[in-house]
Phi, psi and omega in degrees: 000307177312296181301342149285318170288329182292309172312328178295318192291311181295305155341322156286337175270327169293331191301306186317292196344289233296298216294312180280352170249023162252011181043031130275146181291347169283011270183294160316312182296320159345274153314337194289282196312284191341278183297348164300311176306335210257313193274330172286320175282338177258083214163279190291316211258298187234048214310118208211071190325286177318275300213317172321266195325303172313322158304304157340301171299318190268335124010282176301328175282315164324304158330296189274354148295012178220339167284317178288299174350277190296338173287326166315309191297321156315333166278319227266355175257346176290326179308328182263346159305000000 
C-alpha cells in the first residue's frame, strides 16, 4: 500500500509538470491528485506535518492556478465575441 501511494503521487506531480508546461489545465488538476497522494502517505505511512503543511500549501495553489485559468479563459473567449 505505501508503495501505490507513493508511486501515484510522484506520477501524478510528473504528469501535472508535463502537462502544465504544455500549458494545459489538466496539469493542475494533476498536482492536485499528487499532493493529495502526498498528504495520505505523510498522514498514514510516515505522519510528517511540514511534509502535511507543504502539501496543503501547494494544494491551494494548485486551486488558485485553476481558478486564474479558467478566468483567463473567459476573458480570452469574451474577447473573441
Amino acid at each position: 500500500m505505501v508503495e501505490i501511494v507513493s508511486v501515484l503521487g510522484m506520477l501524478f506531480s510528473v504528469a501535472g509538470n508535463l502537462l502544465l508546461a504544455k500549458k494545459s489545465a489538466l496539469g493542475f488538476w494533476c498536482f492536485l491528485a499528487g499532493n493529495l497522494m502526498w498528504i495520505l502517505y505523510s498522514i498514514l505511512f510516515s505522519f510528517n506535518l511540514p511534509m502535511v503543511l507543504q502539501y496543503l500549501i501547494f494544494s491551494v495553489i494548485n486551486v488558485y492556478g485553476i481558478y486564474e485559468y479558467r478566468k483567463g479563459e473567459k476573458t480570452r473567449c469574451n474577447s473573441k465575441k
